[in-house]
MDTraj code that builds the backbone (N, CA, C; nanometers):
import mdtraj as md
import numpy as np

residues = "UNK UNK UNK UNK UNK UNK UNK UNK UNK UNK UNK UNK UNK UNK UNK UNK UNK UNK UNK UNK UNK UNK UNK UNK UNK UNK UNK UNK UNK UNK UNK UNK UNK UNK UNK UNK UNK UNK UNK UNK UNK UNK UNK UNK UNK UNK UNK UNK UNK UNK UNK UNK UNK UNK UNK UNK UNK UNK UNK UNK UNK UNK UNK UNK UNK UNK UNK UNK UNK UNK UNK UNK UNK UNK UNK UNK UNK UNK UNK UNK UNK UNK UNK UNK UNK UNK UNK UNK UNK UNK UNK UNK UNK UNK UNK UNK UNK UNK UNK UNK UNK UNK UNK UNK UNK UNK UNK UNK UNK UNK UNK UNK UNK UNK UNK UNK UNK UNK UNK UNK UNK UNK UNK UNK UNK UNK UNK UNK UNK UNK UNK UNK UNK UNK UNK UNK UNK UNK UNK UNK UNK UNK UNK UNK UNK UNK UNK UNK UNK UNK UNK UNK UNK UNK UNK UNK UNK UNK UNK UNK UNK UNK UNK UNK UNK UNK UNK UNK UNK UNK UNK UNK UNK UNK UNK UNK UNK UNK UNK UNK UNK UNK UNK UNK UNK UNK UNK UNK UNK UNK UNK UNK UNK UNK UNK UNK UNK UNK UNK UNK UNK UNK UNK UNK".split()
xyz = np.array([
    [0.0839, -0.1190, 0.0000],
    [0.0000, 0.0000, 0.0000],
    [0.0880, 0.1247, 0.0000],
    [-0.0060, 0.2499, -0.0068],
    [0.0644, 0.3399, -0.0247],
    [0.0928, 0.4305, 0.0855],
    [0.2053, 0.4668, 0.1529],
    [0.2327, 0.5149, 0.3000],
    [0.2634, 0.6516, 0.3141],
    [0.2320, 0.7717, 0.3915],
    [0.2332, 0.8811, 0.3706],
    [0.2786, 0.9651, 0.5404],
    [0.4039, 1.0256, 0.5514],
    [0.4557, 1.0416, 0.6494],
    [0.4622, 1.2237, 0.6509],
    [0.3422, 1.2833, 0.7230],
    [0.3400, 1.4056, 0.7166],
    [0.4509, 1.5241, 0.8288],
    [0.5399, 1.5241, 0.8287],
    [0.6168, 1.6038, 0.9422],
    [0.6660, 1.7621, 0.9401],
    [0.6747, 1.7910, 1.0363],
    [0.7356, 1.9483, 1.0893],
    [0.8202, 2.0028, 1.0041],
    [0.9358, 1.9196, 1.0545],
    [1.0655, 1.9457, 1.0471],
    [1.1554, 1.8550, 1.0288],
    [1.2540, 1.8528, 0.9464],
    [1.3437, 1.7536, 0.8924],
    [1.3726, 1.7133, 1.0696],
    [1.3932, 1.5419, 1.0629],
    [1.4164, 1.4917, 1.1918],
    [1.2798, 1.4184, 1.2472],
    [1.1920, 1.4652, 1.2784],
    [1.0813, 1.4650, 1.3144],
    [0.9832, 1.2898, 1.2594],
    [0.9799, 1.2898, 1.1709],
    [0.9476, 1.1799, 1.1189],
    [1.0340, 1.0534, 1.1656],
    [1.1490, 1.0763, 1.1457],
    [1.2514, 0.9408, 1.1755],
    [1.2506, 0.9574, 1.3365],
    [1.1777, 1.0542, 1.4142],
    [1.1775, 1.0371, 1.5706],
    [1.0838, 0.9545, 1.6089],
    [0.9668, 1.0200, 1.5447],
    [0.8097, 0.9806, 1.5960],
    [0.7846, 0.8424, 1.5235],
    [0.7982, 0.8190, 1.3649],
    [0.7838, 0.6997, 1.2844],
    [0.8520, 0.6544, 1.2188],
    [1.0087, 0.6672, 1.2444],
    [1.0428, 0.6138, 1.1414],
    [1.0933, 0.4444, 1.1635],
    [1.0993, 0.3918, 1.2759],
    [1.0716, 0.2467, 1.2767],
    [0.9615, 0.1834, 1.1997],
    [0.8361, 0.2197, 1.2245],
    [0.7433, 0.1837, 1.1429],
    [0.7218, 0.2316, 0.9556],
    [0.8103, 0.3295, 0.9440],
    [0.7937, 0.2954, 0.8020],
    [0.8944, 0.2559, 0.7247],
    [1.0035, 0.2363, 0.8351],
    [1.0842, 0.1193, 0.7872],
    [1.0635, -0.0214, 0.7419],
    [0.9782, -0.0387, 0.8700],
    [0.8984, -0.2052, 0.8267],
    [0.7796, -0.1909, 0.7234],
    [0.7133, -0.0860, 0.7124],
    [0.6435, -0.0737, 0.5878],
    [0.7243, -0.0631, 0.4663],
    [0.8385, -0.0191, 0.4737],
    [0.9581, -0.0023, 0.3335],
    [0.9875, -0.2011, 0.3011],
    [1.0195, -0.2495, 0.3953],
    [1.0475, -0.4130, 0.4120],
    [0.9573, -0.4877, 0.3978],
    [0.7963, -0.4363, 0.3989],
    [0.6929, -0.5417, 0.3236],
    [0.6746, -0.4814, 0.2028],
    [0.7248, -0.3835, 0.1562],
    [0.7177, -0.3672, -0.0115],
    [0.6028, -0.2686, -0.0409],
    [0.5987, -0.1956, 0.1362],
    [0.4773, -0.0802, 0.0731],
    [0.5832, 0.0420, 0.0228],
    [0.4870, 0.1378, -0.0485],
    [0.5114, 0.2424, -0.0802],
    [0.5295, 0.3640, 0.0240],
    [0.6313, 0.3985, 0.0814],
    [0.6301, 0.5260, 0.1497],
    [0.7091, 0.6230, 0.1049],
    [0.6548, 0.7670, 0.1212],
    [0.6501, 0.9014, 0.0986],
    [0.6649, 0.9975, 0.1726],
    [0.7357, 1.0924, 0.2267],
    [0.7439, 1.1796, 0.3175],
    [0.7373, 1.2968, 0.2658],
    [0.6411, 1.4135, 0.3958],
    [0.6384, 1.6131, 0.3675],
    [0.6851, 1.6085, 0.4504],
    [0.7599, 1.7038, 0.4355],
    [0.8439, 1.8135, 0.5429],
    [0.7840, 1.9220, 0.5066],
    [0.7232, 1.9318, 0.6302],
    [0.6498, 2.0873, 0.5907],
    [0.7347, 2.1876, 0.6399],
    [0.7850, 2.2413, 0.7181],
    [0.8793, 2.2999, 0.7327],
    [1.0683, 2.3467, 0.6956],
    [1.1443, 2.4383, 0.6537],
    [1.2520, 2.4097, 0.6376],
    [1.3684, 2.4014, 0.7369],
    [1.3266, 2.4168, 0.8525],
    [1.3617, 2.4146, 0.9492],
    [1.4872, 2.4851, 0.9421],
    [1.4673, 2.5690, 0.8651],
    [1.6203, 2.6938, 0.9414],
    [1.6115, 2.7630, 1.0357],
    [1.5211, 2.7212, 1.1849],
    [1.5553, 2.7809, 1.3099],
    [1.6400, 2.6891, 1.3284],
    [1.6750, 2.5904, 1.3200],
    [1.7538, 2.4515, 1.3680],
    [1.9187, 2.4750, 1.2971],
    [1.9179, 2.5544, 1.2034],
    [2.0670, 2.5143, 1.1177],
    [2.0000, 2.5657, 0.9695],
    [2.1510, 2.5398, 0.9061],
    [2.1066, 2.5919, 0.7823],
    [2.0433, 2.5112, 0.7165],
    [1.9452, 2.5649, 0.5753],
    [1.8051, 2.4789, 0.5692],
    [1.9019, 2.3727, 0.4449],
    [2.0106, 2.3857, 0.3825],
    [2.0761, 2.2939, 0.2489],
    [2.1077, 2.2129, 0.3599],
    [2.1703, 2.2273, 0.4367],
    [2.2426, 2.1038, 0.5185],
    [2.0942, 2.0560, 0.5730],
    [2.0114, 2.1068, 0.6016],
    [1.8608, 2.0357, 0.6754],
    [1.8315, 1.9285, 0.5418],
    [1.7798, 1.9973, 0.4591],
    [1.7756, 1.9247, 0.3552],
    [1.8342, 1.7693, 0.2917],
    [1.9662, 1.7844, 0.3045],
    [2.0334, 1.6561, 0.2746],
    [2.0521, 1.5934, 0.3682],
    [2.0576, 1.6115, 0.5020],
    [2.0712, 1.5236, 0.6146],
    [1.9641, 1.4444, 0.6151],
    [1.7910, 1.5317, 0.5576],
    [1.6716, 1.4471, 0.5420],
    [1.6586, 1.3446, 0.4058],
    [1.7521, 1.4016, 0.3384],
    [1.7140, 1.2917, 0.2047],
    [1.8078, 1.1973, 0.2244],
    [1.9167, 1.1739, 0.2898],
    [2.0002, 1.1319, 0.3801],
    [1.9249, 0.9869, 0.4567],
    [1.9015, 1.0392, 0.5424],
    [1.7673, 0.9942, 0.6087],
    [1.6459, 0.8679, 0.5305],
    [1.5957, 0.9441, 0.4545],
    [1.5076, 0.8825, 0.4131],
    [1.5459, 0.7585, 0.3017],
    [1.6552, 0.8184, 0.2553],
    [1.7057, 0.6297, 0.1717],
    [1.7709, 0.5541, 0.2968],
    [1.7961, 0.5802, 0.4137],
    [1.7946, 0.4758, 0.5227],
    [1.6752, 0.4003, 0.5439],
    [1.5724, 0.5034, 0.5682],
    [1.4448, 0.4566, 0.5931],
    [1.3744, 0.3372, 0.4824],
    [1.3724, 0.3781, 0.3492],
    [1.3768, 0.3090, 0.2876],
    [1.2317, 0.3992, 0.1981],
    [1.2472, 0.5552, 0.2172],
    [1.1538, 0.6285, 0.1536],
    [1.1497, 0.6801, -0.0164],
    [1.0555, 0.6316, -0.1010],
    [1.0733, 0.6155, -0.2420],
    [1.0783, 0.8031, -0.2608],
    [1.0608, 0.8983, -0.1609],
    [1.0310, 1.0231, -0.2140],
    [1.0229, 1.0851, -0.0998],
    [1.0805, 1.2348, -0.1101],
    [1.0344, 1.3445, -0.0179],
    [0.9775, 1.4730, -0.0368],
    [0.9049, 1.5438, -0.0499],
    [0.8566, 1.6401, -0.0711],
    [0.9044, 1.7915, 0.0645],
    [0.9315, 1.8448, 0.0319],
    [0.9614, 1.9502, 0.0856],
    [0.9018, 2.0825, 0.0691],
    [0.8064, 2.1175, 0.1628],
    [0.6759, 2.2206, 0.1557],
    [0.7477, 2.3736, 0.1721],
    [0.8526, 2.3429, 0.2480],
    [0.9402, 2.4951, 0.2711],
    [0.8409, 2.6223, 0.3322],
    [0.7730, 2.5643, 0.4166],
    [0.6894, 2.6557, 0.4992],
    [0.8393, 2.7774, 0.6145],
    [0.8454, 2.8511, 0.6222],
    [0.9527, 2.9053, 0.7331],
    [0.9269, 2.7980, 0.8569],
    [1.0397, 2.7640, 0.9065],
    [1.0165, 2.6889, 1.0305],
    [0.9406, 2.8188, 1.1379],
    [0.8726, 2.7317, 1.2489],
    [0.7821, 2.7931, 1.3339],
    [0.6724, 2.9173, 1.2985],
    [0.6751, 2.9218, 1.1595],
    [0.5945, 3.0138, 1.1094],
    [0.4416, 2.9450, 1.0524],
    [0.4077, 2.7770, 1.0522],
    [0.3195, 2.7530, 0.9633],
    [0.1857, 2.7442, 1.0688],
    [0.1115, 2.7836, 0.9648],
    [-0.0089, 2.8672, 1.0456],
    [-0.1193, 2.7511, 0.9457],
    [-0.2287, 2.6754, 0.9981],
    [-0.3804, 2.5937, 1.0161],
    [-0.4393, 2.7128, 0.9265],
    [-0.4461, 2.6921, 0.7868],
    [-0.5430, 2.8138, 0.7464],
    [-0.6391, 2.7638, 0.5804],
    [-0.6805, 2.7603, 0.5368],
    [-0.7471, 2.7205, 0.3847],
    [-0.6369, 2.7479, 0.2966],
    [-0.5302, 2.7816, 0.3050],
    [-0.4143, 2.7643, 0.1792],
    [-0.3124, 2.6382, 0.2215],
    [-0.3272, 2.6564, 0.3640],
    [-0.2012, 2.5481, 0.4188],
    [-0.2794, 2.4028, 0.3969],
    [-0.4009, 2.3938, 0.4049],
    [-0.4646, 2.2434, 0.4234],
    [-0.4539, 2.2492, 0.2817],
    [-0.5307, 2.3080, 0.2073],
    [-0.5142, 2.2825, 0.0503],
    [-0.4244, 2.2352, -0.0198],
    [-0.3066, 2.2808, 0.0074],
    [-0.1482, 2.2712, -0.0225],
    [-0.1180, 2.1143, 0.0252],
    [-0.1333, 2.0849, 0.1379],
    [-0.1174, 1.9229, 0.2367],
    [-0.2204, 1.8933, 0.1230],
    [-0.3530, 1.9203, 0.1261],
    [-0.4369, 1.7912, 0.0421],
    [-0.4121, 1.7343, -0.0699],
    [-0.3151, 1.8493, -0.1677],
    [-0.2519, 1.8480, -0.3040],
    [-0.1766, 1.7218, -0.2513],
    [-0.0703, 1.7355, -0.1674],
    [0.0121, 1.6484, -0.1650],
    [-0.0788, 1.4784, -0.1421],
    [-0.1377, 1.4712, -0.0360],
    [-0.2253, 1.3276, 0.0003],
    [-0.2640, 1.2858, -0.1547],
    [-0.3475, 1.3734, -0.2155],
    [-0.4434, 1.3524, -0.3347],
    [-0.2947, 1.2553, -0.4446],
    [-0.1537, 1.3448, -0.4362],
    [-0.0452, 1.2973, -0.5793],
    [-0.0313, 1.1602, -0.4941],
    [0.0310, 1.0882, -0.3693],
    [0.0669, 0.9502, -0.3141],
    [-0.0904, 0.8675, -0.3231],
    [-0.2001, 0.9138, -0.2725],
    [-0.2925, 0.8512, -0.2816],
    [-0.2673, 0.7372, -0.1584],
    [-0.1878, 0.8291, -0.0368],
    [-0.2190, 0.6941, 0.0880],
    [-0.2883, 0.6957, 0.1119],
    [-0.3020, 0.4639, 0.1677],
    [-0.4007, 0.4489, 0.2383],
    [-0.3735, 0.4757, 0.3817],
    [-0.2488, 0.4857, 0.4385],
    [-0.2634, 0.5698, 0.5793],
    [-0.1550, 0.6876, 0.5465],
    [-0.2201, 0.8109, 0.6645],
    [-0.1355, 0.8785, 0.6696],
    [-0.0400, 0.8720, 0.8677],
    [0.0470, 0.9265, 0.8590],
    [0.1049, 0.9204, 1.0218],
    [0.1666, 1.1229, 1.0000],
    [0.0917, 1.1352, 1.1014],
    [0.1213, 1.3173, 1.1281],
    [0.1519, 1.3017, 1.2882],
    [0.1889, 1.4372, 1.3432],
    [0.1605, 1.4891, 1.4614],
    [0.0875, 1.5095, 1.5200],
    [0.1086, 1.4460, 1.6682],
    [-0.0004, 1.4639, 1.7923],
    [0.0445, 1.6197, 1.8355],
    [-0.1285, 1.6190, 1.8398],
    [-0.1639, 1.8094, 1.8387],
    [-0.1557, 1.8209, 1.9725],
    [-0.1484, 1.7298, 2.0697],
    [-0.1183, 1.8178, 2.2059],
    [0.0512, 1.8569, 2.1888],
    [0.0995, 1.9594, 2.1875],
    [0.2697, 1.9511, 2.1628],
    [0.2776, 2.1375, 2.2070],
    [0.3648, 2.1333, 2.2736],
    [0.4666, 2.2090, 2.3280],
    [0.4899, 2.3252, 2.1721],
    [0.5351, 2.2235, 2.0649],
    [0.5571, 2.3018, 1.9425],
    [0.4422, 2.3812, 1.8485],
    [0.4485, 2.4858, 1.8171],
    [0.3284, 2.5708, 1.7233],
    [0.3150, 2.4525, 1.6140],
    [0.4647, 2.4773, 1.5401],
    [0.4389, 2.3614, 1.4516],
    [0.3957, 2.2177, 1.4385],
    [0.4230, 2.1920, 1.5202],
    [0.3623, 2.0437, 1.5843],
    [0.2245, 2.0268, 1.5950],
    [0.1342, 2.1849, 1.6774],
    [0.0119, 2.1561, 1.6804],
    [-0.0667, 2.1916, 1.5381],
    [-0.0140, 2.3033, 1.4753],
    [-0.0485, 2.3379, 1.4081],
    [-0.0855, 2.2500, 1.2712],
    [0.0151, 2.2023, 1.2019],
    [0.0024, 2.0630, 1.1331],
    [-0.0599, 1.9600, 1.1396],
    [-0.0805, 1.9112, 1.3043],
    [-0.1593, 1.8325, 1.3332],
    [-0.3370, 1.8528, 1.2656],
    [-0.3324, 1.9819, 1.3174],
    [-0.5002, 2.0706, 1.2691],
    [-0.5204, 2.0526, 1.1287],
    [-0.4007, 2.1038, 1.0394],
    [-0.4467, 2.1123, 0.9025],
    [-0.4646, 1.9849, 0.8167],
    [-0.3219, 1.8712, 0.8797],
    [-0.3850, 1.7444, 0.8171],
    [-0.4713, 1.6995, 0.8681],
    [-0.5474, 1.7075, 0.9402],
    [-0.7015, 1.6118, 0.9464],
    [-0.8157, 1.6458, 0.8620],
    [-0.8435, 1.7781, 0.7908],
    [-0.9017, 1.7759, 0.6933],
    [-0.8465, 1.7328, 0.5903],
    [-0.7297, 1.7594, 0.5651],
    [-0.6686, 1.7446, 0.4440],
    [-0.6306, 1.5842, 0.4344],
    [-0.6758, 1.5397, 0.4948],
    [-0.6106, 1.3959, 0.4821],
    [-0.7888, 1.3105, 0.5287],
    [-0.8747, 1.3671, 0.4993],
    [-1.0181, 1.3720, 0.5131],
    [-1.0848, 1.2061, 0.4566],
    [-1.0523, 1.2064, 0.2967],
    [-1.0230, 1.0861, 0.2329],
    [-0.9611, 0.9409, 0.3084],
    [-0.8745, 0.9639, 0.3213],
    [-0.7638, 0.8682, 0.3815],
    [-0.8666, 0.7471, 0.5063],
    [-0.8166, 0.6219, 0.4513],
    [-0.8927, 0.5400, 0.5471],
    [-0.7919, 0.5490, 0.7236],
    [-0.6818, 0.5579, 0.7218],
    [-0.6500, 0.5720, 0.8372],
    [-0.5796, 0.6779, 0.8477],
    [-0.5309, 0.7420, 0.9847],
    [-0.5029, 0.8692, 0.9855],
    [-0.4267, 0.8373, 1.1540],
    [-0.2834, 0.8274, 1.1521],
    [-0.2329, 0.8321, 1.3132],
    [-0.1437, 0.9135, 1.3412],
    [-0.1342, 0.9637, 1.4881],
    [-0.1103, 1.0602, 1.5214],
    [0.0526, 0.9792, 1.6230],
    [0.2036, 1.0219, 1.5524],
    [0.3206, 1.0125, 1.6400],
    [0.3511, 1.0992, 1.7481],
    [0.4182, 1.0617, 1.8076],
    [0.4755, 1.0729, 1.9848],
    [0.6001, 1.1885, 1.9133],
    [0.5867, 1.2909, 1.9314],
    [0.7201, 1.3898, 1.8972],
    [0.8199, 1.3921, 2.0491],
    [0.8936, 1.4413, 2.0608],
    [0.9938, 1.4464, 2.2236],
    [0.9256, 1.5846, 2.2643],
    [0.8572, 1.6532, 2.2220],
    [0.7658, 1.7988, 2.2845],
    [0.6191, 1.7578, 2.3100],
    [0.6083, 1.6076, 2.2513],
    [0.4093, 1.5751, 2.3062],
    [0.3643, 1.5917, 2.4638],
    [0.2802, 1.6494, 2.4508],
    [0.1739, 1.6681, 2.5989],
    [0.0764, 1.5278, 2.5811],
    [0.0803, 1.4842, 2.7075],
    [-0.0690, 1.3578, 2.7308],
    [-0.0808, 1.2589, 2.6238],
    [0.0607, 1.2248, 2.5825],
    [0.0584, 1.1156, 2.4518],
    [0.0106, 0.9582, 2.5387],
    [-0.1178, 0.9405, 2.4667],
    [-0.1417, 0.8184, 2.5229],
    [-0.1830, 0.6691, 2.4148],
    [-0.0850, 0.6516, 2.3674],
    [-0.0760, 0.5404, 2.2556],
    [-0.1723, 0.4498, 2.2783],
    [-0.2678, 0.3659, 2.1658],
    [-0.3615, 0.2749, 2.1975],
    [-0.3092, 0.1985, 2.0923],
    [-0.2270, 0.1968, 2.0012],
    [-0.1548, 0.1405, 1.9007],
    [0.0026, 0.0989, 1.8785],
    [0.0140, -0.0013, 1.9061],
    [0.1970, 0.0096, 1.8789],
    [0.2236, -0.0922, 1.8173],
    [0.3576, -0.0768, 1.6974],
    [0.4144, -0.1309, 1.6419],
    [0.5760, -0.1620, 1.6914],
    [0.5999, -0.3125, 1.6638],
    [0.7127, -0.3652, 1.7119],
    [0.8135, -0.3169, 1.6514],
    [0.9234, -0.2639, 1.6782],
    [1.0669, -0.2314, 1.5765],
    [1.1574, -0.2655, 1.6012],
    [1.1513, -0.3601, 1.7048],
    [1.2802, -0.4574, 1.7792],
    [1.3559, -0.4744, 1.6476],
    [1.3066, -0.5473, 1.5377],
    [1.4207, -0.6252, 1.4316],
    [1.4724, -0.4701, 1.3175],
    [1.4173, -0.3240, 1.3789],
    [1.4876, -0.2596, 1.2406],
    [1.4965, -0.1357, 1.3886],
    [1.5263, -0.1604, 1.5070],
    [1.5992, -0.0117, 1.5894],
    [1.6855, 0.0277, 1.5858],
    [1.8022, -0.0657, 1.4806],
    [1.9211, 0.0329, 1.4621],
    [1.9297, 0.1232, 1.3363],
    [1.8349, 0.0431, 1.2636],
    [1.8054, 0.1713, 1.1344],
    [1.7919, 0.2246, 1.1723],
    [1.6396, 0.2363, 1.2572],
    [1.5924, 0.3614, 1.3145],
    [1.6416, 0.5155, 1.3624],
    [1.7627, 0.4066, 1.4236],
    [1.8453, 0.5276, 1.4823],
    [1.9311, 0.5731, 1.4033],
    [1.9868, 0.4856, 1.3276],
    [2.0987, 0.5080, 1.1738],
    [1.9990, 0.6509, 1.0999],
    [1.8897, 0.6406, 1.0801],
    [1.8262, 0.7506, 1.0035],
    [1.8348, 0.8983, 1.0789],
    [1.8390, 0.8438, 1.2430],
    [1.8177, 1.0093, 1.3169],
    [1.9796, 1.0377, 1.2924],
    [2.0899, 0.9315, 1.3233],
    [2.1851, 1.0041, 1.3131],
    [2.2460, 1.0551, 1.2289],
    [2.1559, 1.0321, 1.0821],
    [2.1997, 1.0842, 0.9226],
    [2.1856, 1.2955, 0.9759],
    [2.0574, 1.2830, 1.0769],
    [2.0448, 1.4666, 1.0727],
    [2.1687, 1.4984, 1.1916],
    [2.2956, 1.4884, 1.1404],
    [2.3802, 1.5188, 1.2206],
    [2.3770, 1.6640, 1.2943],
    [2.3606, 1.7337, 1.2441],
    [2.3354, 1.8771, 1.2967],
    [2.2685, 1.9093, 1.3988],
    [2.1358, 1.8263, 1.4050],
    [2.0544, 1.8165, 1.5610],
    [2.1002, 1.7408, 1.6147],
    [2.1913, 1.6210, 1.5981],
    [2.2189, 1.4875, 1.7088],
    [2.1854, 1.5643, 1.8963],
    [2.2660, 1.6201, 1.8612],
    [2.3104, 1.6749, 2.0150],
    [2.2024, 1.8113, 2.0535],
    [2.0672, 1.8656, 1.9575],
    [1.9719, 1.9321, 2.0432],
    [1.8857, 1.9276, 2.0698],
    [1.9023, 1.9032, 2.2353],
    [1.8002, 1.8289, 2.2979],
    [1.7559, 1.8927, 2.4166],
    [1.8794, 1.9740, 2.4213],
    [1.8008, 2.1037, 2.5815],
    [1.8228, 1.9782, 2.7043],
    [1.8731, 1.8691, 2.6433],
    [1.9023, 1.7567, 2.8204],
    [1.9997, 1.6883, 2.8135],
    [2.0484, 1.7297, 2.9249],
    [2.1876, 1.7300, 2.9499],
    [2.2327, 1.5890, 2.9240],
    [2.3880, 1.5802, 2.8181],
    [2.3896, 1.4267, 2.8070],
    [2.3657, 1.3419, 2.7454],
    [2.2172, 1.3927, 2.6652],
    [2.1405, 1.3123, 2.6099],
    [2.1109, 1.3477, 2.4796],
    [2.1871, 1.2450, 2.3833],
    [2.1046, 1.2909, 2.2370],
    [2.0068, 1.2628, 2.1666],
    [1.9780, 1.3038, 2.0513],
    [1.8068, 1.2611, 2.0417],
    [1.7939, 1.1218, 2.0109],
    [1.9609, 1.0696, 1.9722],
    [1.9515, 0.9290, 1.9308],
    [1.9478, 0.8595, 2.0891],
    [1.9742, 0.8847, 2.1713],
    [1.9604, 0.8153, 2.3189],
    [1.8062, 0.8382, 2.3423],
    [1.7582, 0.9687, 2.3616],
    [1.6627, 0.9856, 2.3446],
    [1.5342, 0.8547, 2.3129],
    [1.5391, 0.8517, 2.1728],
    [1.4621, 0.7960, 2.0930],
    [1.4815, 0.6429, 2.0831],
    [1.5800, 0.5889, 2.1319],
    [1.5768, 0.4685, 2.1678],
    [1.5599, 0.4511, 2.3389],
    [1.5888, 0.5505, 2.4401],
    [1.4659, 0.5150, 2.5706],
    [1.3013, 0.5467, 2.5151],
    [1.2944, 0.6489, 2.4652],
    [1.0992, 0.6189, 2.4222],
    [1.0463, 0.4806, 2.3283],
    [1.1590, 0.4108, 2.2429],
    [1.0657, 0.3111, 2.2032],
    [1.0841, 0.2293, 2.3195],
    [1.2359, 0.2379, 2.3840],
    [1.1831, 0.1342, 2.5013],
    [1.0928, 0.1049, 2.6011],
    [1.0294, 0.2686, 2.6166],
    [0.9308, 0.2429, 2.7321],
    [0.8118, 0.2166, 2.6421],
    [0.8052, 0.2671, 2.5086],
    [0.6364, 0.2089, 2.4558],
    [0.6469, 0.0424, 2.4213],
    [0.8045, -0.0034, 2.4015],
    [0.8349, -0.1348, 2.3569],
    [0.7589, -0.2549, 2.5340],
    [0.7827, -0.1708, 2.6630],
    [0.7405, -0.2186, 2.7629],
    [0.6023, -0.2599, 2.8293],
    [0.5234, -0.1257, 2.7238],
    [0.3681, -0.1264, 2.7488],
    [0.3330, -0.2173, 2.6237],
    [0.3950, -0.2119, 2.4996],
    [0.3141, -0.3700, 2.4248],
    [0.3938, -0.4848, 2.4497],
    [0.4826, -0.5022, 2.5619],
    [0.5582, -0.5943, 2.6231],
    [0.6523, -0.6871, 2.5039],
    [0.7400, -0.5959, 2.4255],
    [0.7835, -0.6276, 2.3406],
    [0.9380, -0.4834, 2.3374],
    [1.0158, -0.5474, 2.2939],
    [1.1670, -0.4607, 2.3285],
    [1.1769, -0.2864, 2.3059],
    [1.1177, -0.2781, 2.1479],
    [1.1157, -0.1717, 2.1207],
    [1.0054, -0.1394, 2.0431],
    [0.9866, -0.0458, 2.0527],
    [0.8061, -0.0111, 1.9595],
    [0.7873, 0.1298, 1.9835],
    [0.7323, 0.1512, 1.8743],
    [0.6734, 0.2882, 1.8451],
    [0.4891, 0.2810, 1.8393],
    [0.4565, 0.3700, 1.9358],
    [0.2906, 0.3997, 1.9424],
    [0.2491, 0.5125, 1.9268],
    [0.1121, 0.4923, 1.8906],
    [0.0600, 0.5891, 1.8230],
    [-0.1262, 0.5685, 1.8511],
    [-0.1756, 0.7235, 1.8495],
    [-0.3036, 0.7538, 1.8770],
    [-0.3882, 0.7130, 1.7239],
    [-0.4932, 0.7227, 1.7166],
    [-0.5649, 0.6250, 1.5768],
    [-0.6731, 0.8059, 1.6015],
    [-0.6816, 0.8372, 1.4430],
    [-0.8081, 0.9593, 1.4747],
    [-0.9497, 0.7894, 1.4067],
    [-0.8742, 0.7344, 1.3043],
    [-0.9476, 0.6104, 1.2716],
    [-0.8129, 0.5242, 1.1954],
    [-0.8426, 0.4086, 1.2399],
    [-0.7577, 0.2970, 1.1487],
    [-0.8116, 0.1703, 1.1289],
    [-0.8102, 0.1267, 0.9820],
    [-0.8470, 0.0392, 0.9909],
    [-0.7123, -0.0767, 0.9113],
    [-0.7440, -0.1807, 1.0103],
    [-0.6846, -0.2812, 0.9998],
    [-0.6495, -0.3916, 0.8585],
    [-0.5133, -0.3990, 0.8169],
    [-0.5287, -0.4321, 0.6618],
    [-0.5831, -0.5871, 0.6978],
    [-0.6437, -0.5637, 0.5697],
    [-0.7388, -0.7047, 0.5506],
    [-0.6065, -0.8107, 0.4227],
])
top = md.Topology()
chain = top.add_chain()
for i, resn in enumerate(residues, 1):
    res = top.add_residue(resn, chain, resSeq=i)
    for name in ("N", "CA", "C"):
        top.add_atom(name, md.element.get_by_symbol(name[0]), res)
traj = md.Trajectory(xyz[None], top)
């Protein structure tokens, strides 16, 4: 099927999902990634750029699209959903995976808002765990025990953020392998990534 990975900011995707669309790359689905943002509050946006396309042939992503919204500037409005729906409408996924709108980040919530219309069509629609989510309470998780070092191989392609994390010590690649471990604990399985459902339905 066809897989559709809506994110912020270069990084962001390979935090929240990119175990799982790794293993969707390894059953031979189709996945696709937006970066809606260019994230030049983070670094410069060419080096953002290739660290994500970088990234995404780890992941095992046939394509990236890059929306080049100003980082922390993208604003929930009838040009921004329109623009996201263009994109859903060219992949034609049957799921999409965006941001959980409780978040610390504008961009984070904000995105969250505009793809749910815009991704209106779409039979499933789930919402990833960012490291800024408020009240993330997963009812869904996928195992990534057999692909967590990709996982992390993809965050450490965005070399430029490795190390910003605002905690002391800790990089986002440490980071992101204690959060699948604790969601890997609640589906009692090593490592896993979970996720909120707005609806999903189960492949037949």
């Amino acid at each position: 099927m066809n897989v559709l990975a809506i994110g912020a900011h270069p990084d962001d995707l390979e935090y929240g999902c990119g175990g799982t669309l790794i293993q969707h790359a390894h059953r031979g689905d189709q996945v696709f990634l937006a970066v809606v943002t260019d994230g030049s509050m983070g670094g410069d946006l060419r080096v953002r750029k290739q660290e994500q396309l970088e990234a995404a042939r780890i992941t095992g992503a046939q394509e990236v699209v890059f929306m080049d919204y100003s980082d922390t500037r993208f604003e929930c409005n009838r040009e921004s959903i329109m623009r996201l729906e263009e994109v859903v409408k060219r992949f034609a996924p049957e799921i999409v995976y965006t941001h959980f709108g409780e978040d610390t980040h504008q961009d984070h919530r904000h995105i969250a808002r505009a793809v749910v219309p815009a991704a209106r069509s779409v039979p499933s629609l789930l919402f990833f765990e960012a490291l800024s989510s408020q009240g993330f309470n997963p009812t869904i998780f996928v195992n990534i025990g057999p692909v967590i070092h990709q996982k992390l191989a993809a965050l450490e392609a965005h070399a430029s953020q490795v190390q910003k994390t605002n905690i002391e010590q800790m990089s986002i690649v440490h980071i992101a392998q204690s959060a699948a471990n604790f969601r890997g604990i609640q589906g009692r399985v090593t490592y896993a990534e979970g996720f909120v459902a707005l609806r999903y339905f189960i492949p037949s």
